[in-house]
C-alpha positions in Angstrom: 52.2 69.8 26.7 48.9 67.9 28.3 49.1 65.9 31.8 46.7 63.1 32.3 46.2 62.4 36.0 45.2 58.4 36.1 44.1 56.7 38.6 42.9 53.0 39.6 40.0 51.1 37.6 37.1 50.2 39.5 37.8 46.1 39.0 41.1 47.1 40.2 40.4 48.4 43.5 37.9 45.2 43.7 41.0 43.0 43.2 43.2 44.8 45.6 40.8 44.5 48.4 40.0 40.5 47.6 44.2 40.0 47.6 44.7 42.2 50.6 41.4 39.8 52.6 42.6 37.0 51.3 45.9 37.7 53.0 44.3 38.9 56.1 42.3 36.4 57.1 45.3 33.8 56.2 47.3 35.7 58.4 44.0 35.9 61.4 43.7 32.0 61.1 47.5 31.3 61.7 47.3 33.9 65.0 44.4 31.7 66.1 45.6 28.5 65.3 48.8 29.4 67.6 46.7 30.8 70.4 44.9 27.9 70.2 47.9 25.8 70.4 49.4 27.2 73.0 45.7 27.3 75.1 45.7 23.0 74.6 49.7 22.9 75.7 49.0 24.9 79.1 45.8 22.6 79.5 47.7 19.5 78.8 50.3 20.9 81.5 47.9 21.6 83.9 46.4 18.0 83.7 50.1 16.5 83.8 50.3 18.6 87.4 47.3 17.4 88.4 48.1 13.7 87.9 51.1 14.6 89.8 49.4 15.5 92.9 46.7 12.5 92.5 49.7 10.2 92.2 51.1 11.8 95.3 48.4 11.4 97.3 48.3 7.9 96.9 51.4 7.0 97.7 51.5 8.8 100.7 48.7 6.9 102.0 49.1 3.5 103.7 48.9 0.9 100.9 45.8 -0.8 102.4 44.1 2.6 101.5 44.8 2.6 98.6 41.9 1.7 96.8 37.9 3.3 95.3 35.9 4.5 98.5 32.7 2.6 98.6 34.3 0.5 95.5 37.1 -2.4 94.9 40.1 -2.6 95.7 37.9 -0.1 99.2 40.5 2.2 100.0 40.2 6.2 100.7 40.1 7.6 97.0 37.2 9.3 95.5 36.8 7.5 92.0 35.0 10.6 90.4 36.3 13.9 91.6 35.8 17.6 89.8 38.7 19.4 90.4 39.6 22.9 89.9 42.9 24.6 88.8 43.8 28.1 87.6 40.1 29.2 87.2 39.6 25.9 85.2 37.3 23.0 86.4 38.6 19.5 85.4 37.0 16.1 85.8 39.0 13.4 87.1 38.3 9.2 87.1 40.7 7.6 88.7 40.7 3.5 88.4 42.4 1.2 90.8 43.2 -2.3 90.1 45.2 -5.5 91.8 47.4 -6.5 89.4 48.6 -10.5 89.4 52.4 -10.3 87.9 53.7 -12.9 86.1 57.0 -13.0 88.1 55.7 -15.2 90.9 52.8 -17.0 88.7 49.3 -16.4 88.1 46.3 -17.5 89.7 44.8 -20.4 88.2 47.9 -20.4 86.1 51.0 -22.6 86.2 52.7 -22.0 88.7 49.5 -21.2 90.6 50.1 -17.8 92.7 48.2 -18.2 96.1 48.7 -14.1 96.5 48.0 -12.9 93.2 47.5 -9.1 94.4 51.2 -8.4 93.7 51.1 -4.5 93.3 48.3 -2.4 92.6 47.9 -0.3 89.5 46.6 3.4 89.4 45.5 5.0 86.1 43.8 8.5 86.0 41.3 10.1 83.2 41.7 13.6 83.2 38.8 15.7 80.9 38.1 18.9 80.8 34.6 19.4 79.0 34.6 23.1 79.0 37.8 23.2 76.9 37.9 24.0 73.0 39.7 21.2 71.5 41.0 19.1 74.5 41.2 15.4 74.7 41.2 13.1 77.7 44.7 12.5 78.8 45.2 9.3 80.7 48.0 8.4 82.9 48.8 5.4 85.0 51.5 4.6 87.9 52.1 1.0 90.4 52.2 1.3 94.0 53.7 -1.9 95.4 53.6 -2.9 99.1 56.2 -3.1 101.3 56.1 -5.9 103.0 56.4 -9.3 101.1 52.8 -10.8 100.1 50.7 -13.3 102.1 48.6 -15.8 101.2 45.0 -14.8 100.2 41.6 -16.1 101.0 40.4 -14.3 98.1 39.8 -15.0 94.1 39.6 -13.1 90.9 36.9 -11.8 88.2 38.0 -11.9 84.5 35.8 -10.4 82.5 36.1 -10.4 79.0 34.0 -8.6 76.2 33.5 -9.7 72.4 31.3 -8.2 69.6 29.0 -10.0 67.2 31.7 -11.8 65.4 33.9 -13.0 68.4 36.4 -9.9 68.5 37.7 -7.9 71.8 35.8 -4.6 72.6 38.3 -2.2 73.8 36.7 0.9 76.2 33.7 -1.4 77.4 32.2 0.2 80.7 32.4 -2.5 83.1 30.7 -1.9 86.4 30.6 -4.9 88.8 28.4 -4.7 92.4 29.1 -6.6 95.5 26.3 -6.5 97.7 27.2 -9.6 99.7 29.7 -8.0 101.8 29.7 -5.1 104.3 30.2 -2.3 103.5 29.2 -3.6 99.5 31.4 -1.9 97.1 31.6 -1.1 93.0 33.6 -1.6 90.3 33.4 0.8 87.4 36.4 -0.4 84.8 36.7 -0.4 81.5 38.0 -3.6 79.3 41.7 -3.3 77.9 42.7 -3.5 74.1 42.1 -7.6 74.3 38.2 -6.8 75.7 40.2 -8.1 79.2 39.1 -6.5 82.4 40.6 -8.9 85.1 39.8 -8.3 88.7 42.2 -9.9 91.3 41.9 -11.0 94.6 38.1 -9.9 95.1 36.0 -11.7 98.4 34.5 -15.1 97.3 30.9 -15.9 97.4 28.2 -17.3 95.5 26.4 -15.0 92.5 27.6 -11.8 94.7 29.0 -10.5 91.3 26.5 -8.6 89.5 28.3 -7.0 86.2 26.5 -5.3 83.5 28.9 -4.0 80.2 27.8 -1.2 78.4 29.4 1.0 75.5 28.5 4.3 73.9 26.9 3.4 71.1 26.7 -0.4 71.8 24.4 -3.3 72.9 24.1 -3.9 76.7 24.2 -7.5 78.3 24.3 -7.5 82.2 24.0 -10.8 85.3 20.4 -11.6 86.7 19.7 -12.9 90.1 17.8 -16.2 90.2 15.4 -15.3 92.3 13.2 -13.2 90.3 9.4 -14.4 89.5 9.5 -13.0 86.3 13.2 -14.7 85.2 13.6 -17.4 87.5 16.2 -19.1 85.5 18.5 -16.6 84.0 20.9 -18.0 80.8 23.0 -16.0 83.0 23.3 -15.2 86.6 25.5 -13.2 88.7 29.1 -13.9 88.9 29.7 -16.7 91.5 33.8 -16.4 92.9 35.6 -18.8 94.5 38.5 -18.5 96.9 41.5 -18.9 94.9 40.3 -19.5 92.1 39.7 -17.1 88.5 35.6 -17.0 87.8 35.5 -16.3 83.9 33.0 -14.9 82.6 32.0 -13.5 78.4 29.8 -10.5 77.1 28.9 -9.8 73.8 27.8 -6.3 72.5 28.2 -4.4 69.3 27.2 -1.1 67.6 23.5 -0.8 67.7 21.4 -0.5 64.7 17.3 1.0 63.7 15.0 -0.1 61.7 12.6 1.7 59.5 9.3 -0.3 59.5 6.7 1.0 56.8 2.8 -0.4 56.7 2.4 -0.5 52.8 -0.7 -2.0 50.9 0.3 -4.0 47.6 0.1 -0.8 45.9 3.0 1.3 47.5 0.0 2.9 49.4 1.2 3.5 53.2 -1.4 2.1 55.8 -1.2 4.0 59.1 -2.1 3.2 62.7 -1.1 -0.3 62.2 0.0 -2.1 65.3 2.3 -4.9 65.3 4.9 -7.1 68.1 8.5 -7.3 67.4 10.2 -10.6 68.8 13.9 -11.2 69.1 15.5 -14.8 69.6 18.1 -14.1 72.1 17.0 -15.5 75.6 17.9 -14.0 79.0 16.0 -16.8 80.9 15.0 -20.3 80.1 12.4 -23.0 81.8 10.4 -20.9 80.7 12.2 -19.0 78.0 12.5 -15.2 78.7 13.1 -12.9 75.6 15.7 -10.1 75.8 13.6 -8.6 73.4 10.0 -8.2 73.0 7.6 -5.0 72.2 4.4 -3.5 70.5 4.6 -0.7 68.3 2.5 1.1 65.7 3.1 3.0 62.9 2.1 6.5 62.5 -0.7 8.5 60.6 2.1 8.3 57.4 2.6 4.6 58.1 5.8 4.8 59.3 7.9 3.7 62.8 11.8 3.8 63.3 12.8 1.7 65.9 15.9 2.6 67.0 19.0 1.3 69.7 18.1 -2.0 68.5 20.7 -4.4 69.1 21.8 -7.2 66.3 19.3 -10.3 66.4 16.8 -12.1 64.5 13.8 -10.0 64.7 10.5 -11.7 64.5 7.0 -9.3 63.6 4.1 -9.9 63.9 0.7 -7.8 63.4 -1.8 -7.7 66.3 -3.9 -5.2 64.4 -7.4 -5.6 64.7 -8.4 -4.3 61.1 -4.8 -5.4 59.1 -3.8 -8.4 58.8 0.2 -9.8 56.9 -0.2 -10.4 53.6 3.9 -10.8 53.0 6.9 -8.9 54.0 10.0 -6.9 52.1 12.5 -8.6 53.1 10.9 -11.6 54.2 10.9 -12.7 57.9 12.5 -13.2 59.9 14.5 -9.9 60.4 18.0 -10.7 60.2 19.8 -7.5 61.7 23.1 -6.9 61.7 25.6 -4.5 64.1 25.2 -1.2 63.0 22.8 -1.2 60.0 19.8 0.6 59.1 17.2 -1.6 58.0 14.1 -1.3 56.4 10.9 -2.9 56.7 8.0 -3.3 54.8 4.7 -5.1 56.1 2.3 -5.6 53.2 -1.2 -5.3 54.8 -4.7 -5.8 53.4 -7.8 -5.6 55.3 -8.4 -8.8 57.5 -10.6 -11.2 56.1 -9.8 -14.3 58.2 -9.5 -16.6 58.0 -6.0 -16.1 55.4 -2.8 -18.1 55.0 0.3 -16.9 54.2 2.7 -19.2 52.2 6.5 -18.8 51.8 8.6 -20.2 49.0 12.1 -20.9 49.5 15.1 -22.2 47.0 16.4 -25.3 49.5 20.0 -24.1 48.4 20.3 -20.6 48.7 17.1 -19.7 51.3 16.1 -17.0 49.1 12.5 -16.4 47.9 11.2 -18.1 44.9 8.9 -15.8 43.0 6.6 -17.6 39.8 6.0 -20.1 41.9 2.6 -21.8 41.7 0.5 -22.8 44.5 -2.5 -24.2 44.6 -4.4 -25.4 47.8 -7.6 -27.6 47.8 -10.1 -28.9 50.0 -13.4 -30.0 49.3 -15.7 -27.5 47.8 -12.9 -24.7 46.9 -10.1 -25.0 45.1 -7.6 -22.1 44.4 -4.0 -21.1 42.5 -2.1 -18.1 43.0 1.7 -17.4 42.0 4.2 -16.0 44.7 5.6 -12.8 43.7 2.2 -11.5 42.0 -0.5 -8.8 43.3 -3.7 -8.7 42.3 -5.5 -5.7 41.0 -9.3 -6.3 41.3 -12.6 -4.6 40.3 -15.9 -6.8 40.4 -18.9 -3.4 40.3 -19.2 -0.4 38.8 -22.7 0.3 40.0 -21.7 3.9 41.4 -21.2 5.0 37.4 -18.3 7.0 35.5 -16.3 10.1 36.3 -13.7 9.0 38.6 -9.9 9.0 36.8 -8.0 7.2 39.4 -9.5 3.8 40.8 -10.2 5.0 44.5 -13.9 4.4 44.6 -13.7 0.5 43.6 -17.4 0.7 42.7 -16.9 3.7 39.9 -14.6 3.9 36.6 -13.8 6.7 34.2 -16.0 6.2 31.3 -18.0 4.6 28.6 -20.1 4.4 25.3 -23.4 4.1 27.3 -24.2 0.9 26.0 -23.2 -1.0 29.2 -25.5 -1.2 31.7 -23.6 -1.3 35.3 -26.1 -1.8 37.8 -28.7 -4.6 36.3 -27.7 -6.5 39.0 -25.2 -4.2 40.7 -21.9 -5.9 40.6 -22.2 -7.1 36.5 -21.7 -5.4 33.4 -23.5 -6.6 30.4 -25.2 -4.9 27.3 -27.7 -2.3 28.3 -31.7 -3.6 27.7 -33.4 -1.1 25.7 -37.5 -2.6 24.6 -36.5 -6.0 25.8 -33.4 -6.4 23.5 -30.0 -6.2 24.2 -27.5 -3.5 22.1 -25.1 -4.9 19.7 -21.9 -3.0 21.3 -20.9 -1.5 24.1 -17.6 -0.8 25.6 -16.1 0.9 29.2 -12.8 2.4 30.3 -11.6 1.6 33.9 -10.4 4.3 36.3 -6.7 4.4 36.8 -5.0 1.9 38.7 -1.8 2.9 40.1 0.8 0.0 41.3 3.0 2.7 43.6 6.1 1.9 41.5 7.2 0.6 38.2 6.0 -2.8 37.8 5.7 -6.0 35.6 2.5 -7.1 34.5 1.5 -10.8 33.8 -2.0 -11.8 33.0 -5.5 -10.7 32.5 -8.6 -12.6 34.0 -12.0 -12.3 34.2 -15.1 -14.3 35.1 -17.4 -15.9 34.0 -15.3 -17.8 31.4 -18.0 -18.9 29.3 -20.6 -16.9 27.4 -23.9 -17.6 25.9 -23.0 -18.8 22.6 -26.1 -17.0 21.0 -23.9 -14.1 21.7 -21.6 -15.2 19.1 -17.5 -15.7 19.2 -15.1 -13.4 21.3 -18.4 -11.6 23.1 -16.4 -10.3 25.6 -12.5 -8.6 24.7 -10.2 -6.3 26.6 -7.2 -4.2 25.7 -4.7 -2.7 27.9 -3.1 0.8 28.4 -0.5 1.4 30.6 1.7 4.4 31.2 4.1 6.3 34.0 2.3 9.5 33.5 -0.9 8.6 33.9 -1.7 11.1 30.7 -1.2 9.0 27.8 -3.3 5.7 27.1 -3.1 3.6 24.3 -5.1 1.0 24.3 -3.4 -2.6 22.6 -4.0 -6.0 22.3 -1.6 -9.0 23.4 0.4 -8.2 19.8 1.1 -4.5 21.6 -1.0 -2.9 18.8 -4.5 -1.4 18.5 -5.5 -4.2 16.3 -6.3 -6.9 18.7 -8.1 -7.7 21.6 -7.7 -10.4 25.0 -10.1 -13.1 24.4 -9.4 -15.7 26.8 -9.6 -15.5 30.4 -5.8 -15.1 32.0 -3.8 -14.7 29.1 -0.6 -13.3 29.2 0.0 -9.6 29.1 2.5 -8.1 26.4 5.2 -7.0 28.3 5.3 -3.6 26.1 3.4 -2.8 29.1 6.2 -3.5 31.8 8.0 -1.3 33.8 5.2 1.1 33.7 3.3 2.5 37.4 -0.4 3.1 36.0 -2.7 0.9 33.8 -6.6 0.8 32.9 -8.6 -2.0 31.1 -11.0 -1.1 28.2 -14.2 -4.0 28.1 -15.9 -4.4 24.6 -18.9 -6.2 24.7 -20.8 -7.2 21.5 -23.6 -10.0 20.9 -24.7 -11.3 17.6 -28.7 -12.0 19.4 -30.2 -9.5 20.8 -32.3 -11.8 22.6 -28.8 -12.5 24.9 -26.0 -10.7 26.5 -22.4 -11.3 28.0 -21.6 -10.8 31.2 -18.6 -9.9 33.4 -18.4 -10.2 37.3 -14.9 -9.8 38.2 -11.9 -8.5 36.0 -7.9 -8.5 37.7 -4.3 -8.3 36.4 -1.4 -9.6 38.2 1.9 -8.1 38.7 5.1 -7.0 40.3 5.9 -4.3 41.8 8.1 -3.0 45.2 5.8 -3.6 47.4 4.9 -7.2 46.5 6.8 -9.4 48.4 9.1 -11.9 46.2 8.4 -15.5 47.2 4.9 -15.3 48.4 1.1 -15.0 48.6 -1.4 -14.6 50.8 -4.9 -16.9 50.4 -7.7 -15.0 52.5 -11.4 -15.3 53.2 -11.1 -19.3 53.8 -13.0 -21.6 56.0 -11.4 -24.0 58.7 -10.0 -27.5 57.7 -7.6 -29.0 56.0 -6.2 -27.6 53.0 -3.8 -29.8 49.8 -1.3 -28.0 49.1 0.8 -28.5 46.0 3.5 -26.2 44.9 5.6 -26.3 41.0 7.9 -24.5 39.6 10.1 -24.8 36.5 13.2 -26.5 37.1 11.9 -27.4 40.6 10.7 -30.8 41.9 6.7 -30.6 42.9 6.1 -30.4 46.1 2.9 -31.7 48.3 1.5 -31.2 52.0 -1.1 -30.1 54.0 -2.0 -27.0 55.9 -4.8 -26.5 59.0 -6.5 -23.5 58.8 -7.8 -23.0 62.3 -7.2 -19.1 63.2 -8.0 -15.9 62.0 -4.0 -16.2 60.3 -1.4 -18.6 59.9 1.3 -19.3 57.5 3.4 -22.0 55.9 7.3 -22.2 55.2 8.0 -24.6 51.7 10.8 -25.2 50.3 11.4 -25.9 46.7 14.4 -28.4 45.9 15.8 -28.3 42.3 
């Protein structure tokens, strides 16, 4: 008879150990968890002892001392006090406050209580910020006099905090100076689950109050005194109180938000360096008005700047760049920013060619931008159109010859037959002169244009219009390729095939060739005399893309006057007026009615 000894399988002993430390550590968290349990409990009973002893301090002091040293109600208690106990350092706020009860009336109130600083109310934040897992605990007590209450030369504060939409702020640091009086004395509160923090029976006297309300996280709005140079009328000024009566007085803050503001050109193409003023519209002063809000930035070598603690407001930007200048904005402006929001911000920029006007088409309705929009402004002399909505991408000389694939160089492109002359004058293409005649044919391939996003493209315009008619019909054609991998280029007509050519100066593209990033033109030129050539000057598309604002255009390079402007759009009444064109920029609000 054989014996076989067996023991355990590799994967078995694998398993065993993954149950068995599975187990373990299940059984290492719950010992923690307890420990820690029982480490908050002692804490929390240690704080309870301690508010004890604070309690019993004040009420063994004479109820005139009770009260904030060097604050209000004055008394002999430290407000802010690190205190240590069993080897463990705890931070203790203590707040004291008159309290008005409704027993005997209010002040101001019906029946109107002449003594409204019926008992006094203590409340105590114990923290301890060196302790794992250990929240504030906060307790509260009343201390009422002896003796029955007298009548008070005094008045009260109330103080009440909202947020952007009109609702209570509950735990907003309120801290109130009195530097009228002597000795002066603070007030550092917080407001109550109604945004209430009322202050009773304070000394009178005119704008001694000076509050500022705060929150973690939040907006400030604080008092100014009216005798500043630089504020001289403040919307509003330090709390005035009068003797037996209740001074009111409302702040608003809410979360704070940022905003990500990007210098882009048309082209997705971030612009750094570029320095612009933000404006809000909420006034701390008027007579002259004084903006809460009001600073230069720039953006960085990437083209970006985040602005951030930026309360809610209507922002207003606007570039003080000496070599940019605001071609149109995403979203438009003004900045609407709302509590707690991250914003983004893109200026369009181009190069500053004053002098330039910026116009803004609006539906009446709705205020939102109108984009196809034509507008065309006139004066004598010039006349142009442009559509809102649309970029413009523009070549007008190849002189610097072929080789480059992507259209950086705006004086080169990638390629052609040979038969185009580029430079004869610089800034035209036409056949190339060989012996005093023209060639029959030639054609050229642009460089790469790239729109920095997926785009829509609209028409196709050159100039001149017209030809030499020696040079027979059609003399000058294009086709268009367009692509979002900037590899593959077929060239195709306004059917969207290989078989026909743009003939007429701003003709519609097909829109096969939406939603595509990169696009080139291909020029064919051709003359049935070789005694005469076409010419082109200046060939552009139009289109969409990200970084073209919706609902407007930019006109630049004009001279000063008076400009017609008239403004159409299907389904939209026409509308006329008039701009002055006076400095380097300006722009124009219109607004379309259906």
């Amino acid at each position: 008879m054989r014996y076989y000894n067996k023991g355990f399988t590799l994967v078995e002993v694998i398993v065993s150990i993954a149950i068995f430390l599975i187990v373990a550590f299940a059984v290492y968290q719950g010992f923690v968890s307890l420990l820690d349990a029982v480490t908050v409990s002692r804490l929390k009973i240690i704080a309870a002892n301690l508010a004890n002893e604070q309690f019993e301090i004040a009420r063994n002091l004479s109820y005139s001392d009770v009260g904030i040293f060097g604050g209000f109600p004055s008394g002999k208690i430290i407000q802010n006090q690190t205190v240590s106990r069993d080897g463990i350092d705890f931070s203790v706020k203590t707040n004291i406050r008159n309290i008005d009860d409704l027993f005997d009336g209010t002040i101001g109130g019906s029946p109107n209580d002449n003594s409204p600083a019926d008992y006094k109310l203590i409340e105590l934040e114990i923290s301890c910020l060196y302790c794992k897992n250990f929240t504030p605990l906060i307790f509260s007590t009343h201390i009422a006099p002896k003796n029955l209450e007298g009548s008070s030369a005094n008045g009260a504060l109330f103080v009440r905090v909202l947020n952007a939409n009109g609702q209570p702020v509950q735990g907003a640091r309120v801290y109130i100076e009195n530097n009228q009086v002597n000795p002066p004395f603070f007030i550092d509160d917080t407001s109550n689950n109604e945004g209430l923090l009322n202050i009773v029976d304070v000394p009178p006297g005119p704008q001694a109050y000076e509050i500022t309300v705060s929150k973690q996280g939040y907006s400030e709005e604080k008092t100014y005194a009216t005798d500043l140079i630089e504020n001289p009328n403040p919307t509003k000024p330090h709390a005035t109180v009068v003797a037996q009566q209740v001074t009111q007085i409302s702040f608003a803050i809410d979360k704070t938000s940022s905003i990500e503001v990007s210098s882009v050109s048309e082209t997705c193409s971030y612009i750094g360096g570029v320095d612009f003023k933000i404006q809000g519209t909420k006034l701390i002063g008027q007579n002259p008005d004084i903006l809460k809000y009001e600073q230069n930035y720039a953006t960085n070598s990437s083209g970006i700047k985040n602005i951030d603690n930026i309360e809610w407001d209507t922002y207003n930007f606007y570039l003080i760049d000496s070599a940019y200048e605001l071609i149109g904005a995403i979203p438009l402006l003004p900045l609407l920013l709302l509590p707690d929001a991250n914003q983004n911000l893109k200026f369009i920029v181009s190069p500053k060619n004053p002098s330039s006007l910026l116009i803004t088409v609006k539906d009446s309705s709705t205020q939102l931008p109108l984009s196809g929009a034509e507008v065309l402004i006139e004066k004598q002399g010039y006349s142009n159109s442009l559509t809102t909505g649309r970029g413009f991408l523009r070549q007008t000389d190849w002189s610097l010859g072929p080789g480059q694939i992507d259209f950086i160089d705006p004086l080169k492109y990638f390629d052609s037959d040979g038969n185009i002359d580029i430079a004869n004058p610089e800034g035209e293409l036409r056949l190339q002169e060989v012996f005093e005649e023209y060639r029959p044919s030639g054609n050229l391939v642009s460089s790469t244009f790239d729109t920095g996003s997926q785009s829509n493209f609209y028409q196709i315009l050159w100039n001149p219009h017209d030809q030499p008619p020696e040079a027979g019909p059609d003399s000058v054609k294009f086709q268009i390729a367009a692509n979002n991998d900037n590899l593959t280029w077929n060239f195709l007509g306004p059917d969207g095939t290989a078989e026909t050519f743009y003939t007429l100066s701003d003709t519609n593209i097909n829109p096969i060739h939406n939603n595509k990033r990169y696009i080139r033109y291909k020029i064919f030129l051709h003359t049935e005399d070789v005694n005469f050539t076409p010419n082109v000057a200046e060939i552009a598309f139009t289109f969409s893309s990200l970084c073209v604002p919706s609902g407007q255009t930019s006109f630049q390079g004009l001279g000063s006057g008076t400009y017609n402007i008239t403004v159409s759009k299907q389904g939209y009444q026409t509308f006329t007026d008039t701009a002055d064109v006076s400095l380097p920029w300006q722009q124009k609000e219109i607004i379309l009615n259906p």
